[in-house]
N, C-alpha and C positions, 0 to 999 in steps of 0.2 A: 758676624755670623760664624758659627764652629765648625770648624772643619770635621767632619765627619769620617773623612779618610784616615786620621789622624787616631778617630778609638779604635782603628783594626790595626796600626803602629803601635798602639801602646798595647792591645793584646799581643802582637806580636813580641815585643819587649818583653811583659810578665810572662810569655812562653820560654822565653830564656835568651830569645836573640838578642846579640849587641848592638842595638840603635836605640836612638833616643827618641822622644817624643816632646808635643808641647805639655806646659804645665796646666790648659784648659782640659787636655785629655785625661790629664792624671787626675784632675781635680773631680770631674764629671765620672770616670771610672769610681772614686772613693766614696763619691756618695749617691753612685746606683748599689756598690756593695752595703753602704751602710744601709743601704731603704731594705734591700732585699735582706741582707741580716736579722732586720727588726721585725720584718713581713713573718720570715718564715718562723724563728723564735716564736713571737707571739700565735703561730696559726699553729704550731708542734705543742704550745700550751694550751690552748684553746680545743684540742683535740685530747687532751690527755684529764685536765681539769674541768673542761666543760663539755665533753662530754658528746660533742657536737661535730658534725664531717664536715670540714671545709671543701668545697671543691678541688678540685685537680685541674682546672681550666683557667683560666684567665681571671674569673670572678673573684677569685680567692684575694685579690688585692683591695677590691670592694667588701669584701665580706669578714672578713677578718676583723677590720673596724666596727663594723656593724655588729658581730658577736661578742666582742672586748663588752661594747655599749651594754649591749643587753645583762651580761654577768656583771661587768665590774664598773658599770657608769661610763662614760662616754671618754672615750679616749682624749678628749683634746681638743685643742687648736692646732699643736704640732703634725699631726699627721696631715692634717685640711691644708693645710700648708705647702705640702712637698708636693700636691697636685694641682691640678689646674681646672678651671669649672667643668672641664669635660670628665673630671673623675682621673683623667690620664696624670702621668708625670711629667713634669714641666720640662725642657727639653726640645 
């Protein structure tokens, strides 16, 4: 099970402090930044090309996919993917 104390170490680390962390923290840190990356990207195009207001709430992680589909066909398997049947992130 992940230690959870262990991602406020590794923000503490990327704040600049000299301590280490484990390599689950790091790994788990690399790709909530990649998801949120790709979340916000696509919702900053998706408002500028389609034209459409994503929310500003929580949904937006839901919706964003749902508006890709609608303009440019269905995003994927990869994004179905990175969540879990609850819609949430896996985690």
């Amino acid at each position: 099970m992940f230690d959870w104390p262990d991602y406020f170490v590794l923000a503490r680390m990327l704040a600049g402090e000299d301590i280490e962390c484990s390599p689950e923290a790091r790994q788990r840190c690399a790709i909530s930044r990649a998801y949120y990356a790709v979340v916000c990207h696509a919702r900053n195009y998706l408002e500028i090309y389609g034209r459409e207001a994503i929310p500003t709430d929580g949904t937006a992680h839901a919706e964003v996919p749902k508006q890709f589909a609608r303009h440019h066909g269905d995003p994927g398997d990869d994004y179905s993917r990175t969540c879990t049947g609850s819609g949430k992130l896996d985690g």
